[in-house]
C-alpha positions as a printed Julia matrix, in Angstrom:
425×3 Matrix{Float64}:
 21.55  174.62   72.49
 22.25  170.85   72.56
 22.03  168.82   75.57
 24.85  167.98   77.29
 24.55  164.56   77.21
 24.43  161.57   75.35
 22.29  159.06   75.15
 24.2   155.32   75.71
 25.18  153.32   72.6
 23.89  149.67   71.79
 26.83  148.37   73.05
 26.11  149.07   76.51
 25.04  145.53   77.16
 29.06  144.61   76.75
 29.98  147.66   79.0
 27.78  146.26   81.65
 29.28  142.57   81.67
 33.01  144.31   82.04
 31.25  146.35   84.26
 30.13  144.14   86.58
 33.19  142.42   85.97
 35.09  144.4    88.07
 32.58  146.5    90.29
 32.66  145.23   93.98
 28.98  143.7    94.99
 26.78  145.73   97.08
 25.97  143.89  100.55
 23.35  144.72  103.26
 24.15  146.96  106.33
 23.32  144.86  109.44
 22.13  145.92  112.78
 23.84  144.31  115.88
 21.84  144.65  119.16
 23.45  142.62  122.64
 21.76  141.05  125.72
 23.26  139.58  128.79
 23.18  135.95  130.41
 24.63  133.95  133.3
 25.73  136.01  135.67
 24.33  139.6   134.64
 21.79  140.33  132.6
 23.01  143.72  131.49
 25.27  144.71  129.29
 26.88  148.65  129.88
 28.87  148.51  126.8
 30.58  147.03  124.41
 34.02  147.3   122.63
 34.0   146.06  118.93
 36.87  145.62  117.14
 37.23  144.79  113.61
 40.0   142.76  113.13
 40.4   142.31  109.41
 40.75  146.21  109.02
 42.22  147.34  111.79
 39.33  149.6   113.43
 37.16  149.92  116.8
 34.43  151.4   118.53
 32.53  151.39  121.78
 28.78  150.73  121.79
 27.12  152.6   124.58
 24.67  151.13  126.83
 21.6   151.23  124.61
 22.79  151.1   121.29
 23.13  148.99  118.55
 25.56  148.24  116.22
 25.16  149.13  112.35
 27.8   147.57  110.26
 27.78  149.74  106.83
 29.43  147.77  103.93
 32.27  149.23  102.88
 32.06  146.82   99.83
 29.29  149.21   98.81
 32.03  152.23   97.6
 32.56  152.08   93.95
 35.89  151.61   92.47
 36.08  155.19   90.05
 36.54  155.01   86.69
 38.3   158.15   86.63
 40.11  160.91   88.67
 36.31  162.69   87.23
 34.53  159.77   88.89
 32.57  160.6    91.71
 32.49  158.49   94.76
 29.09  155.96   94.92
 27.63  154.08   97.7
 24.43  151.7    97.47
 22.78  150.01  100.33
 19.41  148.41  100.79
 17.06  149.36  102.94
 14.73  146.48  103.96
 12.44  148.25  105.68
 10.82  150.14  102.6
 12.71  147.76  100.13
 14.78  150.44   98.19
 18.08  151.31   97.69
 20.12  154.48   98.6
 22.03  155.73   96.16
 24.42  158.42   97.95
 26.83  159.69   95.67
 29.72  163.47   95.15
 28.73  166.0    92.72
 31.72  167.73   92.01
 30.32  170.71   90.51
 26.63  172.02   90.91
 24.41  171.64   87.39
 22.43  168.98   85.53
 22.86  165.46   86.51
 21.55  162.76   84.41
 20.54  159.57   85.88
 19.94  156.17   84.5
 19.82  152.58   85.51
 20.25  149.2    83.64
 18.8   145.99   82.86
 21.22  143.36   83.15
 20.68  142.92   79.26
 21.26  146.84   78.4
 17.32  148.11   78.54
 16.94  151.66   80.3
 14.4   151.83   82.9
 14.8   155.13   84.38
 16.33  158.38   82.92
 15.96  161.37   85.2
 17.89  165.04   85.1
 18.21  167.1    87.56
 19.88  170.64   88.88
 22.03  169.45   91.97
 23.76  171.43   93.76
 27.74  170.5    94.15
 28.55  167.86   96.88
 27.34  165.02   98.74
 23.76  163.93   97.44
 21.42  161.32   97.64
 18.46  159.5    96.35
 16.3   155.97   96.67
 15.61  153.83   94.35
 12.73  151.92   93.93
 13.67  148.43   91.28
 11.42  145.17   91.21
 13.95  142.15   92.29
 17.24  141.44   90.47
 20.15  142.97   89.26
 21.01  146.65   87.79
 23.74  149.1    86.85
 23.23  152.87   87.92
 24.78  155.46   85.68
 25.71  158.78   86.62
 26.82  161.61   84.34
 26.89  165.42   85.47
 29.31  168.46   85.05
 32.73  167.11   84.95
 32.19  163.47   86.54
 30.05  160.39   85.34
 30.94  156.96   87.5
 28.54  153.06   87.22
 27.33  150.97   90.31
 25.34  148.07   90.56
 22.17  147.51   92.43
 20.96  144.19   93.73
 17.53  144.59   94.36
 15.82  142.13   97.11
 12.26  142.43   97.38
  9.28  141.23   95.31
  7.09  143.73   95.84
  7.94  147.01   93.54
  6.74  146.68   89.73
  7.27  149.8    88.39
 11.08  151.63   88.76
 11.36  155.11   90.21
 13.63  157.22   91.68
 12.79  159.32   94.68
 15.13  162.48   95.37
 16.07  163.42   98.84
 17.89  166.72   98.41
 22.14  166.81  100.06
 22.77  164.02  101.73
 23.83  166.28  104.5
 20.68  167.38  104.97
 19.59  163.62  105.42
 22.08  162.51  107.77
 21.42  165.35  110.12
 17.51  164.4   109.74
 18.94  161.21  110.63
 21.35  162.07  114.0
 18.6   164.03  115.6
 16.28  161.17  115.67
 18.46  158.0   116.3
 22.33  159.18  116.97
 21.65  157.87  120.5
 20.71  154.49  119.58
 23.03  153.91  116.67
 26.79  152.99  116.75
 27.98  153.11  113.16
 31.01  150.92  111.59
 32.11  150.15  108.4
 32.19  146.49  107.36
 33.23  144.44  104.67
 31.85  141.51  103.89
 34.15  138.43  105.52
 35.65  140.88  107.89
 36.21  138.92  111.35
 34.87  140.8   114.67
 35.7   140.64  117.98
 32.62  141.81  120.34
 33.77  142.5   124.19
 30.63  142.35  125.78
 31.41  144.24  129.65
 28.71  144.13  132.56
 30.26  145.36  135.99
 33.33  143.19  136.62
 32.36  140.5   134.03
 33.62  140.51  130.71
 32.89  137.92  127.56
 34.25  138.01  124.21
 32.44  136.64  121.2
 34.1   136.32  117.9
 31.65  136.78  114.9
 31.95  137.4   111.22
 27.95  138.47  110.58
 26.1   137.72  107.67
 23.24  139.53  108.3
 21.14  141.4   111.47
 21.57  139.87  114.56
 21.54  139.68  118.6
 24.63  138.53  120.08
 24.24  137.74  123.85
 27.16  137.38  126.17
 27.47  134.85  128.49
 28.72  136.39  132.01
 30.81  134.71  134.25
 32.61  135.38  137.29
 36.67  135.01  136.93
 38.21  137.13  140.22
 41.43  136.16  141.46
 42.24  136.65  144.99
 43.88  140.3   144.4
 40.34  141.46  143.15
 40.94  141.42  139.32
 38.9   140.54  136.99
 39.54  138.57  134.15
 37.81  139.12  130.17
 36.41  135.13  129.24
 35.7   133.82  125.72
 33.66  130.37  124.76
 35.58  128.35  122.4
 34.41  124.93  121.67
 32.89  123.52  124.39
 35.33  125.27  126.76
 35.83  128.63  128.34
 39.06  129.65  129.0
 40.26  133.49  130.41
 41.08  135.84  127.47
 43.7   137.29  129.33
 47.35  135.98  131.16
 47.3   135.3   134.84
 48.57  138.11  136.8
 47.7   137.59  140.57
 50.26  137.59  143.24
 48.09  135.8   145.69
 46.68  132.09  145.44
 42.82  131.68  145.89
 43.06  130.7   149.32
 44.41  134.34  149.83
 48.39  133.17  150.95
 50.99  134.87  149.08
 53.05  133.98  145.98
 56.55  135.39  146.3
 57.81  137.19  143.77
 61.32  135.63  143.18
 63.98  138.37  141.11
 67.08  136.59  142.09
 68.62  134.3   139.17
 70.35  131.77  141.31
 67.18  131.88  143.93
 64.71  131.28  141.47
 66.95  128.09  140.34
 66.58  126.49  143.62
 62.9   126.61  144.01
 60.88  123.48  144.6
 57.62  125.56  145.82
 55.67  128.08  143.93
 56.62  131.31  143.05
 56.33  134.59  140.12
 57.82  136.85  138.62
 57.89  139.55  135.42
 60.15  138.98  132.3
 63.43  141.26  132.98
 61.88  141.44  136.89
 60.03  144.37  135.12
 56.67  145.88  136.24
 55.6   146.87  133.29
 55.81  143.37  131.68
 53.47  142.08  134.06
 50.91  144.38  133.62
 51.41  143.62  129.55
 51.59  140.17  129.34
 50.84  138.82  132.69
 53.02  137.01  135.25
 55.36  134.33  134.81
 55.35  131.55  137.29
 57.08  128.18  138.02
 55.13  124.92  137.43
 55.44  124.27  141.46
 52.9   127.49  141.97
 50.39  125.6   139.52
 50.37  122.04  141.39
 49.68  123.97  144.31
 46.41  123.33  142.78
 45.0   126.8   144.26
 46.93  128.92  141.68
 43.68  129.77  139.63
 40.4   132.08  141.0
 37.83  130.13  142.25
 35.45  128.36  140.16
 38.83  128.26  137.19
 41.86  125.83  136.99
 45.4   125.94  135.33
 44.11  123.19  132.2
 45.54  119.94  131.55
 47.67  118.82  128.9
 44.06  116.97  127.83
 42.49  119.77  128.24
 44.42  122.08  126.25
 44.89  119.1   123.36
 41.21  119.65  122.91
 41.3   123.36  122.15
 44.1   123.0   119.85
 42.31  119.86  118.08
 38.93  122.0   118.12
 40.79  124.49  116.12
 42.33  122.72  113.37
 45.9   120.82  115.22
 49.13  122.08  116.25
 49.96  123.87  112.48
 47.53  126.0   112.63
 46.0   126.34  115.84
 48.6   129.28  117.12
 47.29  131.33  114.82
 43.76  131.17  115.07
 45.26  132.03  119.27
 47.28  134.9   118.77
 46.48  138.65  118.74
 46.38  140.19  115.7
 49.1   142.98  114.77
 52.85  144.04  116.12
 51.74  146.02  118.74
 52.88  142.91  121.08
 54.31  140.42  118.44
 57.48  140.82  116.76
 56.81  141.4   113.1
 56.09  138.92  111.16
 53.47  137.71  113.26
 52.34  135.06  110.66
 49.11  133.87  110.35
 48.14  135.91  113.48
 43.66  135.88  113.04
 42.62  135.91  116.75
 39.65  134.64  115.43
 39.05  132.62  118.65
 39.38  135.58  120.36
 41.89  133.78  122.17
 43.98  137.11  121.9
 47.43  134.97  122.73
 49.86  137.32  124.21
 54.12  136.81  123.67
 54.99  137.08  127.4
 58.47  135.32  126.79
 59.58  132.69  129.66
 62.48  132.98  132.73
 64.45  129.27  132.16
 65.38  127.15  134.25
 68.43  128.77  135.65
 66.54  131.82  136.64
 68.21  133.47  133.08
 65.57  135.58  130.63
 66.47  135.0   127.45
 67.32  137.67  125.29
 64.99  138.99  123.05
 62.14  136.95  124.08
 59.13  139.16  124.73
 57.53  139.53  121.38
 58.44  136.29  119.8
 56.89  133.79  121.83
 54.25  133.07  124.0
 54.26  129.72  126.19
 51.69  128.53  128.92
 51.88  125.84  131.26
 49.74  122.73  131.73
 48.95  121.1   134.86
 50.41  118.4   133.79
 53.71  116.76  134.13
 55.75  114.69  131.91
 58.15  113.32  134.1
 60.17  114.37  137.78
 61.34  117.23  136.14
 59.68  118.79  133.67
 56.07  119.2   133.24
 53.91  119.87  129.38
 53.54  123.16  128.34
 51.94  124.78  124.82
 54.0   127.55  122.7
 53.31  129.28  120.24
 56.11  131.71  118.19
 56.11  135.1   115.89
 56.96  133.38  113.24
 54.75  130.43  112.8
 50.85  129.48  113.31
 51.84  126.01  115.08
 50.96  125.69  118.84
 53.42  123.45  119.63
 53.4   120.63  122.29
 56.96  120.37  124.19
 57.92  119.49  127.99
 60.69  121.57  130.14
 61.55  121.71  132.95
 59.27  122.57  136.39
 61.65  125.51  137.34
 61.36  127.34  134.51
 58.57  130.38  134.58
 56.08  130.68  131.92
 52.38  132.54  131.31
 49.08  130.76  132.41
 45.82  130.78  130.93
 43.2   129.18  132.8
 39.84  127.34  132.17
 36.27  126.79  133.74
């Protein structure tokens, strides 16, 4: 009886170029570990979200973080195709080849020069399902081919170590078999999530009441640390911080009711009241709750040159001040974007050229005017902060930034009117 398969044609060489042509390229898994600084030294956990996909996870005291390159699934050639994933391992310099048998029988295995020589042929009985193998290859650049019972798929290899001469393959039975091996030793250390290469990260790095956000797009293994610091205001909350520049500013609205000298803030619901205010006071867009807790509270300019409107240790930033974070980023055009939280779970759709890769995470709290009125339809397409400082008797300089646009744009209004407050250190 004649075998099954078929030995490749000279061509091959050609197939591979197209191949590789088209294949995705195969990318390390890194391993993320955290440490604490500043004002705690421990981290208890940290929330990781990937913001290019869409996807979190929490990373329990302990554990690190293993980003698995999603870049490393093949594209099939065919509803027969089955799935392939490659990653290197470093640590014994191979490569796993995991890949779906669809039905149990003969597999034949072969990898690729780059110029079309074989270097390993191997053919084996698998049984049907997820399996897996490593594969030892001297440095450089190869093309795995898989053929069995109803499927055959390609993947390339990049191969990063010096120190294998001779190609082999080494079999490792089901690849559920290996994972399980896998849990029982290190499921308790190991957070898994999958990565692409590029993707932007947000890492939320919380110790007790402190909180610090770092904003990463790894290239390889690495320790992040977070830098703790205290940001309490006066009701007892405590408020997520991110580094940007040479500044750290609260990832989160202002939402106390109380200045930091413990006096109250009145909360002002009245439209023709609010008007007539000269001193400082808050409220919630549409006087509603729920809004505050969202977005934050809105409050007159008069509340921030109180001067005692921040927590301790923080300060409502200066036109200056907030001039440099926008010029840090890029300017006015495209600054709001690199500010504002990612998706329409908040924002208005389209949210354009929303990346929160400042980890910013820029929140569309609306605004009250000056007349006490809240415009209509206003939560969701803009968010505007104020500035300690003033432009003239009236109105004072505030930063906004809209649904619709990545500009965070410079403008003055009036000192009555109530907008969202981000402070700095």
């Amino acid at each position: 009886m004649k075998s099954k398969f078929y030995s490749f044609p000279l061509f091959v060489t050609t197939v591979l170029l197209l191949f590789f042509g088209t294949v995705k390229t195969f990318a390390l898994d890194y391993s993320i570990s955290f440490t604490g600084s500043g004002a705690s030294t421990s981290v208890a956990s940290v929330e990781v979200k990937n913001l290019t996909q869409g996807t979190s996870v929490t990373v329990p005291i302990g554990n690190t973080l293993n980003l698995k390159d999603v870049g490393t699934s093949v594209t099939q050639l065919s509803d027969n195709n089955p799935s392939l994933w490659v990653s290197f391992n470093p640590g014994n310099e191979s490569s796993t080849v995991s890949f779906v048998a669809k039905q149990k029988g003969m597999t034949q295995i072969n990898v690729f020069a780059i110029n079309g020589k074989q270097l390993i042929t191997e053919t084996k009985n698998l049984s049907e399902g997820n399996n897996s193998f490593q594969v030892f290859l001297p440095n450089g650049t190869y093309v795995l081919a898989i053929e069995g019972n109803g499927y055959s798929g390609k993947a390339k290899i990049i191969s990063q170590t010096s120190s294998v001469i001779t190609p082999k393959f080494i079999f490792s039975g089901t690849e559920t078999q290996v994972i399980n091996k896998q849990k029982s030793k290190s499921a308790s250390t190991i957070t898994q999530m999958q990565y692409n290469t590029g993707d932007q990260l947000l890492y939320k790095g919380i110790s007790g009441n402190y909180s610090t956000i770092v904003a990463d797009v790894p290239t390889g293994s690495k320790t992040v640390n977070f830098g703790f610091v205290a940001c309490q205001d006066a009701d007892g909350y405590n408020y997520a911080i991110v580094n940007i520049g040479t500044q750290t500013w609260m990832a989160e609205n202002l939402r106390t009711t109380k200045y930091n000298d413990n006096s109250a803030i009145p909360n002002v619901t009245d439209n023709v009241a609010w008007s007539a205010l000269t001193t400082g006071a808050y409220c919630d867009h549409d006087n509603s709750a729920s809004n505050g807790t969202i977005y934050g509270h809105l409050y007159n300019w008069f509340a921030v040159n109180t001067g005692i409107l921040a927590p301790t240790g923080w300060h409502v930033p200066t036109d200056a001040e907030w001039t440099t974070l926008v010029t840090f980023l890029g300017g006015d055009n495209v600054a709001g974007g690199k500010l504002k939280e990612t998706g329409t779970a908040h924002w208005i759709t389209p949210n354009t050229g929303a990346t929160n890769e400042t980890g910013f995470g820029a929140l569309p709290a609306g605004g009250r005017a000056f007349d006490g009125i809240f415009p209509t339809s206003d939560v969701g397409y803009r968010g505007q902060c104020w500035t300690a400082t003033q432009f003239d008797v009236f109105p004072a300089y505030y930063r906004g930034i809209p649904n619709n646009g990545t500009f965070a744009t410079r403008a003055f209004y009036n000192k009555a009117a109530g907008f969202s407050i981000r402070c700095v250190k």
